[in-house]
C-alpha positions as CSV (number, residue, x, y, z in Angstrom):
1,X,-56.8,69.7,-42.6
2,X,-53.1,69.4,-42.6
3,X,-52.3,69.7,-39.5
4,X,-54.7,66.9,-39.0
5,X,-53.7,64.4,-41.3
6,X,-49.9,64.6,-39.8
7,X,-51.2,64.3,-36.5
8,X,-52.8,60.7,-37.8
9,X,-49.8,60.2,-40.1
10,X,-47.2,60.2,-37.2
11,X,-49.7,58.4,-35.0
12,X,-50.2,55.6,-37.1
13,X,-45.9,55.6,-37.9
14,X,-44.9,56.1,-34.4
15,X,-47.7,54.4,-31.9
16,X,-45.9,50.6,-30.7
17,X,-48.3,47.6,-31.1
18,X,-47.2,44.3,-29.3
19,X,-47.5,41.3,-31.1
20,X,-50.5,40.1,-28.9
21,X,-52.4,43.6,-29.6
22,X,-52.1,43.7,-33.7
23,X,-55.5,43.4,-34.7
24,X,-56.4,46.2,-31.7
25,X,-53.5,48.1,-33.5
26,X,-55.2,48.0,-36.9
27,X,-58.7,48.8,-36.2
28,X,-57.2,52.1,-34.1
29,X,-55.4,52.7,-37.3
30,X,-58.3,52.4,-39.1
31,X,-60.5,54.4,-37.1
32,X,-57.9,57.1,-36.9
33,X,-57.3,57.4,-40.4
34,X,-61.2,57.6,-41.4
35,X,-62.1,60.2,-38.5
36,X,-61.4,63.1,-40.7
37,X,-63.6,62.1,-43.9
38,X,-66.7,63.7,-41.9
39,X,-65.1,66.9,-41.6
40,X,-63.8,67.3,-45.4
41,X,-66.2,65.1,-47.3
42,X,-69.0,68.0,-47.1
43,X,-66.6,70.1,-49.1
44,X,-65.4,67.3,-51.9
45,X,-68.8,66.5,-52.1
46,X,-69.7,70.2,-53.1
47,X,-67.1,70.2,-55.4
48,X,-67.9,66.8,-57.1
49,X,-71.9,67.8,-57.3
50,X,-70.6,70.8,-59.3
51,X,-68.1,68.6,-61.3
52,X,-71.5,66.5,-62.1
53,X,-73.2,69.3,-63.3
54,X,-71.0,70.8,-65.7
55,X,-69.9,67.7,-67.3
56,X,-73.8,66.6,-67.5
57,X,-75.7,69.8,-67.9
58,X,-73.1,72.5,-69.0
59,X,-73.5,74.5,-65.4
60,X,-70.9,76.6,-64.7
61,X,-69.6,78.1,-61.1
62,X,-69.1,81.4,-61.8
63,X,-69.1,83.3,-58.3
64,X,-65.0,83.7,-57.1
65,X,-65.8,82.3,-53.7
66,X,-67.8,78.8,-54.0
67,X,-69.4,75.9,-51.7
68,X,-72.6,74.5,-52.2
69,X,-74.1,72.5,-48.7
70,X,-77.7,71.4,-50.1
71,X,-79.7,68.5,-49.5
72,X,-78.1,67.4,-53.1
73,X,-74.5,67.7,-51.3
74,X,-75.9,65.4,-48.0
75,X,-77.2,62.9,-49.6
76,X,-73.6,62.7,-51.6
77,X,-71.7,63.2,-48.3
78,X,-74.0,59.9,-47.1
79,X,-73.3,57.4,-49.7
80,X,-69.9,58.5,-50.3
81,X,-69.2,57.6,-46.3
82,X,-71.4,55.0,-46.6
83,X,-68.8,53.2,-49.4
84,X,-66.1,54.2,-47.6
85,X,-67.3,52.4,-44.7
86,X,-68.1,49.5,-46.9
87,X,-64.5,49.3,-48.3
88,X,-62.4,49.9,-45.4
89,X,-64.9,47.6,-43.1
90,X,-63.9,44.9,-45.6
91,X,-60.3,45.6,-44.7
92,X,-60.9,45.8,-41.3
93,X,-63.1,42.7,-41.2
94,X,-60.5,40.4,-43.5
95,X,-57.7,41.6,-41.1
96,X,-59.4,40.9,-37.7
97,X,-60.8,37.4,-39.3
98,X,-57.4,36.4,-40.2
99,X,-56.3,37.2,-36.4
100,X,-58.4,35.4,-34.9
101,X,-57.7,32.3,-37.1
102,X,-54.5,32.4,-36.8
103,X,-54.6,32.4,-33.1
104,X,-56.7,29.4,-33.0
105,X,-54.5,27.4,-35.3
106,X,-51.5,25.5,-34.4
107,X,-48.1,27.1,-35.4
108,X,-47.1,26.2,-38.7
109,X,-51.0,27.5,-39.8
110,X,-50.8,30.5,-37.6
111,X,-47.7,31.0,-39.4
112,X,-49.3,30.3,-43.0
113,X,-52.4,32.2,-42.1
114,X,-50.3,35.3,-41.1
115,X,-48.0,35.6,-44.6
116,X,-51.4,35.3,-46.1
117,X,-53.3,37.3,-44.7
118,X,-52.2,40.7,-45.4
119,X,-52.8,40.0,-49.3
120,X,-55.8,38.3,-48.9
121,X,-57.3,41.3,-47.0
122,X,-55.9,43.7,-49.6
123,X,-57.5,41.1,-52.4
124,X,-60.8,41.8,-50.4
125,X,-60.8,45.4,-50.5
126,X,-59.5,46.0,-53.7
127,X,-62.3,43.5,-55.5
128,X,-64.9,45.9,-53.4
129,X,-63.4,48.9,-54.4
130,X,-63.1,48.1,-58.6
131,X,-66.0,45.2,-59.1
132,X,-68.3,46.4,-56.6
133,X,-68.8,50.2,-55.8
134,X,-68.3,51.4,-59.3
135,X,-71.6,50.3,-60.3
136,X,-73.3,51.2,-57.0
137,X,-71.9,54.8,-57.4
138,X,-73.3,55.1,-60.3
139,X,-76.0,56.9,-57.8
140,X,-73.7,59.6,-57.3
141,X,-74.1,61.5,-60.2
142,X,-78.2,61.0,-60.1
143,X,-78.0,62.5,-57.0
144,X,-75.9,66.0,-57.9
145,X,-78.8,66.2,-60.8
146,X,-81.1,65.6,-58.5
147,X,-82.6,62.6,-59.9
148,X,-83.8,59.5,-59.0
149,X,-81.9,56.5,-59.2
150,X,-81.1,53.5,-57.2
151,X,-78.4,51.2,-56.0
152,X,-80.6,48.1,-57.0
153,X,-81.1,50.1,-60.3
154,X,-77.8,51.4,-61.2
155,X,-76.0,47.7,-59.9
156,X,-78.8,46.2,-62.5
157,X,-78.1,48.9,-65.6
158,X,-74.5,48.1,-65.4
159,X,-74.8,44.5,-65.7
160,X,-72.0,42.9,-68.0
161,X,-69.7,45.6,-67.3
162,X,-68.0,45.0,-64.1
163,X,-64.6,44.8,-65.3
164,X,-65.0,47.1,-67.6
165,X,-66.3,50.0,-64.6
166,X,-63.1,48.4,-62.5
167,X,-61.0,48.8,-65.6
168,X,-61.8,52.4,-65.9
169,X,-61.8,52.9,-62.1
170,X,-58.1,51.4,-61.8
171,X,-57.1,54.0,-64.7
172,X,-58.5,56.9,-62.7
173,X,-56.4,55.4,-59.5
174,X,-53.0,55.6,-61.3
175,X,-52.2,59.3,-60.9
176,X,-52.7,59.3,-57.1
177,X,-51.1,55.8,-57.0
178,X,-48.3,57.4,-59.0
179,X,-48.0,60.3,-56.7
180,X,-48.5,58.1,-53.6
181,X,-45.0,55.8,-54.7
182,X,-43.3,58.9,-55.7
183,X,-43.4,60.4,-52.2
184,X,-41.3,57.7,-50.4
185,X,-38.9,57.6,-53.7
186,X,-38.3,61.5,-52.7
187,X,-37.8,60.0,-49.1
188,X,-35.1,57.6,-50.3
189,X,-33.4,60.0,-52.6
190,X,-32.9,62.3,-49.5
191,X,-31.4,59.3,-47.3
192,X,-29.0,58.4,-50.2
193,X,-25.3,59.7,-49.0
194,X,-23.9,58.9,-52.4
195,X,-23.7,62.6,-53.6
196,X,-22.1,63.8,-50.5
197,X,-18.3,64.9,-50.3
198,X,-17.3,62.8,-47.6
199,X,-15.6,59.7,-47.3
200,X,-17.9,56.4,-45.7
201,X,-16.6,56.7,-42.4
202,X,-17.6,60.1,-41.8
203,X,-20.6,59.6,-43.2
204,X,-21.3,57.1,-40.5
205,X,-20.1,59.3,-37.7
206,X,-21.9,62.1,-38.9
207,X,-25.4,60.4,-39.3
208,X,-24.2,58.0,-36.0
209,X,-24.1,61.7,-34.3
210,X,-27.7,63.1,-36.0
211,X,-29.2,60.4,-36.0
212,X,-32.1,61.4,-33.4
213,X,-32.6,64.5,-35.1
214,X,-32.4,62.9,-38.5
215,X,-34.9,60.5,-37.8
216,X,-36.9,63.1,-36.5
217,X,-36.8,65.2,-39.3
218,X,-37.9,62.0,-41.9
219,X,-40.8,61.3,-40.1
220,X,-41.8,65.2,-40.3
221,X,-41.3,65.5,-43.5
222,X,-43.1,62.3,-44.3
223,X,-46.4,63.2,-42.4
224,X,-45.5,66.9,-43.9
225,X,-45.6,64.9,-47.7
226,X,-48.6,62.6,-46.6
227,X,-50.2,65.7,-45.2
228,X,-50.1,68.0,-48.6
229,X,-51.0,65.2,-50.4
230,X,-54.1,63.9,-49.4
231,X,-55.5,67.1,-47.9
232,X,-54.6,69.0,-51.3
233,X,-53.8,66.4,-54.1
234,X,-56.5,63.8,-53.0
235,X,-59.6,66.2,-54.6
236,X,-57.7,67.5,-57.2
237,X,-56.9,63.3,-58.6
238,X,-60.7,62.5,-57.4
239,X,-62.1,64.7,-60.2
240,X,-60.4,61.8,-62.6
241,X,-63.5,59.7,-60.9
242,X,-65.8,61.6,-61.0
243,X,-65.4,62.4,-64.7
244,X,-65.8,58.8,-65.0
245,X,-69.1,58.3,-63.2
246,X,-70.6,61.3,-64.9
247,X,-69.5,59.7,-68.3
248,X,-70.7,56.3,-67.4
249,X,-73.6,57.8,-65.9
250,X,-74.4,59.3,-69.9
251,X,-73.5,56.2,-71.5
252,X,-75.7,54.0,-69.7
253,X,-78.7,56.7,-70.0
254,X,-81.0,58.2,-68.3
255,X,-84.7,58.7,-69.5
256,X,-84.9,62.6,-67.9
257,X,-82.1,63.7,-70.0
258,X,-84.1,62.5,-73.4
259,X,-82.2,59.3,-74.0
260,X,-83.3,55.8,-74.2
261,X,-82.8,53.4,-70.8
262,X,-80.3,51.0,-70.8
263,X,-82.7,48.3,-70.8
264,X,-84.1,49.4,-73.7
């Protein structure tokens, strides 16, 4: 998949939008950048079902070679795509909505509506993604056991706890969100000239001189970085969340596994 993700990387960095085509430029983004989850969620899916179970059950995977592609593994390939749509169609939505409204406004509201509407958008999404689906996915883990549980059930179990469940969520976000801002750090620390032997002018003629090539080699690299890290870092920081459904999962208990219900 990493060939993939820089394809969509350097497409989304290097394909020109007008001003009159922005929200036409967003949902392509968009839609670009969520084509490959139906070609890799199948396999995170087999690995979080088999996170589940040996962090529920005890179940260890003890062949060398493993992927698991049951109907236990569809169904969490079908709810996990079914919240991503959920949280990036609230982006997509907010973004488009604030286009339009802007357009239909007169200036100094078009204006106002424009600075705000990149945060507001973001607001949207990120109150989905931390007060919403961490107490619908508390169906996930039900379904790698196999049991039955559902999204009215787990959003009423989990009632009083929404920012607690976003709380937790947001800690399980901060290693990737770490490593995400640490990537274009790297990127800046490359461009910095201080270190070099040269005096200011040269340094201008030189990067004056390379600078097609240098540009071209930052935006490699880049997608290269994105690349590596969502393709191999992304599962490896999504077992932090899964851990924390299958813990949340026990807490708020399930009458199979011999505890009491939560409404108990």
């Amino acid at each position: 998949m990493v060939p993939v993700y820089m394809a969509l990387d350097w497409f989304a960095e290097t394909w020109p939008g007008d001003s009159g085509a922005q929200a036409a430029h967003r949902c392509l983004r968009e839609i670009a950048a969520a084509l490959p989850s139906p070609v890799d969620t199948p396999f995170l899916a087999s690995i979080a079902v088999a996170w589940h179970r040996l962090t529920l059950r005890g179940e260890r995977v003890t062949q060398a070679a493993y992927v698991r592609l049951d109907g236990a593994v569809w169904r969490y390939v079908l709810y996990a795509l079914g919240f991503l749509l959920l949280e990036r169609g609230t982006l997509l939505i907010s973004a488009i909505l604030a286009e339009n409204l802007a357009i239909e406004a007169d200036r100094a509201t078009g204006l106002l509506i424009e600075l705000l509407a990149a945060p507001a958008a973001t607001s949207a999404t990120m109150g989905v993604g931390l007060l919403v689906l961490p107490r619908r996915s508390l169906v996930m883990p039900a379904l790698a056991l196999g049991e039955r549980l559902s999204l009215r059930h787990a959003w009423r179990i989990t009632r009083g706890n929404t920012l607690r469940l976003g709380a937790a969520t947001a800690l399980c976000m901060l290693p990737a969100v770490a490593l995400a801002m640490l990537v274009p750090l790297l990127m800046l620390l490359v461009r910095a000239t201080w270190w070099l032997p040269f005096s200011w002018p040269q340094i201008v003629a030189l990067m004056w001189a390379w600078m097609p090539v240098w540009e071209l080699a930052i935006q490699l690299s880049q997608s290269l970085a994105y690349a590596v890290f969502v393709a191999i870092a992304y599962p490896v920081l999504t077992i932090f969340g899964v851990t924390l459904l299958s813990l949340t999962y026990r807490f708020f208990g399930v009458p199979s596994e011999g505890r009491p219900a939560a409404s108990a």
